[in-house]
PAPA-105638 format. One record per residue: residue number from 1; residue in one letter; x, y, z of N, C-alpha, C in turn. Coordinates in steps of 0.1 Angstrom, whole numbers, plus 2048, in hexadecimal, padded with zeros to 3 digits. Atoms other than C-alpha are relative to their C-alpha. Layout:
{drenmar NUM "A" {X Y Z} {X Y Z} {X Y Z}}
...
***
This chain:
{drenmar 1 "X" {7F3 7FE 807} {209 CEC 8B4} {802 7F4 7F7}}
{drenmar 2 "X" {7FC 80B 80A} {208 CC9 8A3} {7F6 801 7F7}}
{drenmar 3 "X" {806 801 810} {1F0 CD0 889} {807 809 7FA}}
{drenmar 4 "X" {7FA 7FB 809} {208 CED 87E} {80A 7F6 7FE}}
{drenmar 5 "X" {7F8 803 805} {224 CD9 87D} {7FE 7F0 7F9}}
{drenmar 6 "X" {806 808 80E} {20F CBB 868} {7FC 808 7F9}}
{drenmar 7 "X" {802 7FE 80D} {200 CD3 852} {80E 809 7FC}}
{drenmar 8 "X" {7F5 7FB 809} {222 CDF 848} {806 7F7 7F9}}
{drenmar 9 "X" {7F8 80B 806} {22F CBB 845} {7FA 7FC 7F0}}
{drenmar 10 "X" {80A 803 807} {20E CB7 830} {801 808 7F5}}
{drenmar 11 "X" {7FF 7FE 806} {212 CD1 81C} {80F 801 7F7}}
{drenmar 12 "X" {7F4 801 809} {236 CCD 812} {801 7F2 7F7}}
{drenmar 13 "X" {807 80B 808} {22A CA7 809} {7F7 803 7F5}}
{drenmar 14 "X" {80B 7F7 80C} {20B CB7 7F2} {80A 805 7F3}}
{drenmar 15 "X" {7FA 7F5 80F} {228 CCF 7DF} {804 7EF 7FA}}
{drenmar 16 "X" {7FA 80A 806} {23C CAE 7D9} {7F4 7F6 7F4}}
{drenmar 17 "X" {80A 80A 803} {21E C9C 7CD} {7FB 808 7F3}}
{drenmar 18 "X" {803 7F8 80D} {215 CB9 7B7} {808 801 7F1}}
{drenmar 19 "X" {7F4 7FD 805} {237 CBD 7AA} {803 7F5 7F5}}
{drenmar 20 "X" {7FF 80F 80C} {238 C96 79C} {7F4 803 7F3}}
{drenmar 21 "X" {80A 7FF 809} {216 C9F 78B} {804 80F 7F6}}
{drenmar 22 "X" {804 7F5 809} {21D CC1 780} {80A 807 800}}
{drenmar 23 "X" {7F1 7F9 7FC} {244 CC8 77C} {801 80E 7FE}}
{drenmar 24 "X" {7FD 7F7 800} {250 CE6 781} {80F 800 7FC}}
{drenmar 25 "X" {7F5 801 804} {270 CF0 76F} {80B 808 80B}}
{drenmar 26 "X" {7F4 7F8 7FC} {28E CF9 784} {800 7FD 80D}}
{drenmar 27 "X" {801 801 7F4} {27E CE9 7A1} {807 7F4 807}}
{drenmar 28 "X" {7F5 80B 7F8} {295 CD2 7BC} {7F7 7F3 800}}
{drenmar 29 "X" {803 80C 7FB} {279 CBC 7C4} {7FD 7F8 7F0}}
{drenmar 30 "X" {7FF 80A 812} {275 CB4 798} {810 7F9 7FE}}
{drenmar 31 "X" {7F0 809 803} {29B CAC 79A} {7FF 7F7 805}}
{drenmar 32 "X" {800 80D 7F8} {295 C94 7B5} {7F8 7F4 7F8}}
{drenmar 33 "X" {80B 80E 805} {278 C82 7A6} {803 800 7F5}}
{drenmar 34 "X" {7F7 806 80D} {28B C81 784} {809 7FB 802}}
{drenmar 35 "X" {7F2 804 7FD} {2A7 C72 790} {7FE 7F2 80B}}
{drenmar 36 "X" {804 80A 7FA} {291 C59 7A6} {807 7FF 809}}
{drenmar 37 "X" {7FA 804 7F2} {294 C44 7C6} {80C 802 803}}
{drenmar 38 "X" {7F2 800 7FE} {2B9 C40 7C2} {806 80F 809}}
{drenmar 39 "X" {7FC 7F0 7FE} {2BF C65 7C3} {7F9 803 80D}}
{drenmar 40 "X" {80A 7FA 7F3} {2A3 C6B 7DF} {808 7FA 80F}}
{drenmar 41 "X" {7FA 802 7F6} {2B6 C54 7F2} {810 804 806}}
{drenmar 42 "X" {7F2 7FA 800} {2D6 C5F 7EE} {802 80D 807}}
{drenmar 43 "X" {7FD 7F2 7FA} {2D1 C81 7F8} {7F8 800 80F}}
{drenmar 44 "X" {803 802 7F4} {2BC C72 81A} {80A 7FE 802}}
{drenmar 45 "X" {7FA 802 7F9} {2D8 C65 822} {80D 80C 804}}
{drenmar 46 "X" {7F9 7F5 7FC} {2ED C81 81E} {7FD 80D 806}}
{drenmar 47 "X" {806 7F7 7F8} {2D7 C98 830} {800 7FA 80F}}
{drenmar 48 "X" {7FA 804 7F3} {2DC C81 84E} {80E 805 805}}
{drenmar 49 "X" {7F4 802 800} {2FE C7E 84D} {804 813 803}}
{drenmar 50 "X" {7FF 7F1 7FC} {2FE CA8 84A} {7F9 809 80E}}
{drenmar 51 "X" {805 7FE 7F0} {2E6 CA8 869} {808 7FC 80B}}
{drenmar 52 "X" {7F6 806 7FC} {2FB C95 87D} {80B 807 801}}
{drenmar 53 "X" {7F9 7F5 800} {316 CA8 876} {804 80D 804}}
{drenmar 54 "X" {806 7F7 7F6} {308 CC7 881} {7FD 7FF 80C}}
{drenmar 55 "X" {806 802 7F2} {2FC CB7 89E} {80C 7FE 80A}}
{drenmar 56 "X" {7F0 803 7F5} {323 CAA 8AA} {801 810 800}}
{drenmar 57 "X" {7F8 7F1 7FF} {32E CD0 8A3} {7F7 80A 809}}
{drenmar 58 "X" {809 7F6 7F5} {314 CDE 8BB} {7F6 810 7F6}}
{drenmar 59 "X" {80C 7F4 805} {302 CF8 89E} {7F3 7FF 7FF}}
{drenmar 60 "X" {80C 7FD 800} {2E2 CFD 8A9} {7F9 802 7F4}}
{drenmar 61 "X" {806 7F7 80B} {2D5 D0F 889} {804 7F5 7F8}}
{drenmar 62 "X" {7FE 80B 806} {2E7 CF3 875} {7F5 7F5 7FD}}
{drenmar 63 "X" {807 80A 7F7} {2D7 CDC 887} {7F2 7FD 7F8}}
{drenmar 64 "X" {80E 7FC 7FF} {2B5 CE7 880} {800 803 7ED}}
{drenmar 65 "X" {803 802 80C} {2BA CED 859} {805 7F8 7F9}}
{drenmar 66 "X" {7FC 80B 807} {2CF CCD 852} {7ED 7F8 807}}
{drenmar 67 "X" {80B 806 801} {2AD CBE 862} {7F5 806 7F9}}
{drenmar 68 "X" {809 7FE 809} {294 CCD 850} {804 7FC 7EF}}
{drenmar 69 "X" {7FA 80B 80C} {2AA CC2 82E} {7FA 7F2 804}}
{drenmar 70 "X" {803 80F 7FE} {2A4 C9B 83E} {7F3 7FF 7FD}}
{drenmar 71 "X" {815 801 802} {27C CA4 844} {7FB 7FD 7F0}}
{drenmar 72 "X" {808 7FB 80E} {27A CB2 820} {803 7F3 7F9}}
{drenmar 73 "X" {7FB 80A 809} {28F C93 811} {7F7 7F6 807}}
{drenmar 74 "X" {80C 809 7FF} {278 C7B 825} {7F2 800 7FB}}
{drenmar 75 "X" {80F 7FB 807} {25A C8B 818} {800 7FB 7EF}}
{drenmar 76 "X" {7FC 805 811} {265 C84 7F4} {804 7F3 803}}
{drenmar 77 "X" {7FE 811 805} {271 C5E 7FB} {7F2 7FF 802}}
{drenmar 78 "X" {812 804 7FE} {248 C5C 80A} {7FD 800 7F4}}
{drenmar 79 "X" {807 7FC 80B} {23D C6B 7EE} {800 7F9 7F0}}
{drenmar 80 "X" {7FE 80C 80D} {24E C54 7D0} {7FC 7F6 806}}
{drenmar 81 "X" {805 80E 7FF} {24A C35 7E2} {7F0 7FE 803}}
{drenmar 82 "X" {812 805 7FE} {224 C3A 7E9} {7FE 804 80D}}
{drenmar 83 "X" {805 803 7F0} {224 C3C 80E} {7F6 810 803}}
{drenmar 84 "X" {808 7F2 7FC} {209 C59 819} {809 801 80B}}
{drenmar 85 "X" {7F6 7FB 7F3} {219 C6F 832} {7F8 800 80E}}
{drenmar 86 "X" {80B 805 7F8} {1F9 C66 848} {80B 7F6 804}}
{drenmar 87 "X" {7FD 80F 7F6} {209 C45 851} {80A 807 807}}
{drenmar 88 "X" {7F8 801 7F6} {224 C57 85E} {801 809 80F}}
{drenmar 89 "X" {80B 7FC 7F6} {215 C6B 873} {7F8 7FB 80B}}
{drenmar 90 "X" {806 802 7FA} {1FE C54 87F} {809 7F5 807}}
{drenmar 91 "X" {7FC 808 7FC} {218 C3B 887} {808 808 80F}}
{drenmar 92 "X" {7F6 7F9 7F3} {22C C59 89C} {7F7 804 80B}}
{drenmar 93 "X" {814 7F9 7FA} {203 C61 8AC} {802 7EF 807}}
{drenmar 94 "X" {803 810 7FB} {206 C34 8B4} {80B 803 80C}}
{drenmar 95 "X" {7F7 801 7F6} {224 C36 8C3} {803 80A 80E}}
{drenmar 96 "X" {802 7F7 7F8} {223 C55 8D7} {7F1 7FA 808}}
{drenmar 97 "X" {809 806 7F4} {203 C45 8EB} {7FD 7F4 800}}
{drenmar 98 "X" {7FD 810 7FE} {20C C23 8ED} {810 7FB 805}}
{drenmar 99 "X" {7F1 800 7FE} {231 C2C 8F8} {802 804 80B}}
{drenmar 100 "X" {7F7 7F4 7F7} {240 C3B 917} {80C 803 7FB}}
{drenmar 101 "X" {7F2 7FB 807} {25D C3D 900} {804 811 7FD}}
{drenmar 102 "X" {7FF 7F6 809} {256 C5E 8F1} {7FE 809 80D}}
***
């Protein structure tokens, strides 16, 4: 089950990556990356803040599509600032067997 849900992370990273190279008109993730960091971060944080939110009010369903908004807007701050989405992955792969936290 964890390579579907990396290769989804992976390929929603890829479109973003595509997207900077090869805009598409009308598309959310070309607004983002025309409008840079600032913007990218602005709307992480407001996708927290809307998770959260959902999460005090008990809506399940909420819940679950204010977080995939957070996934997608972290996938785009990776994506401008450089970071492969490998590292993050492999950091949540370190911690998970070097932790009894998780």
């Amino acid at each position: 089950m964890s390579d579907v849900n990396e290769t989804i992370l992976e390929e929603i990273y890829a479109v973003v990556l595509d997207r900077a190279r090869h805009p598409v008109p009308g598309s959310y993730t070309n607004y983002l990356l025309d409008r840079g960091l600032d913007k990218i971060v602005q709307k992480f944080g407001e996708q927290a803040v809307q998770m959260i939110i959902a999460a005090k009010n008990g809506h399940t369903s909420d819940i679950v599509s204010e977080s995939a908004d957070l996934i997608y807007h972290l996938i785009v701050l990776f994506a401008v600032t450089g970071i492969p989405l490998e590292d993050l992955l492999a950091e949540l792969r370190q911690r998970r067997t070097h932790t009894e936290s998780y």
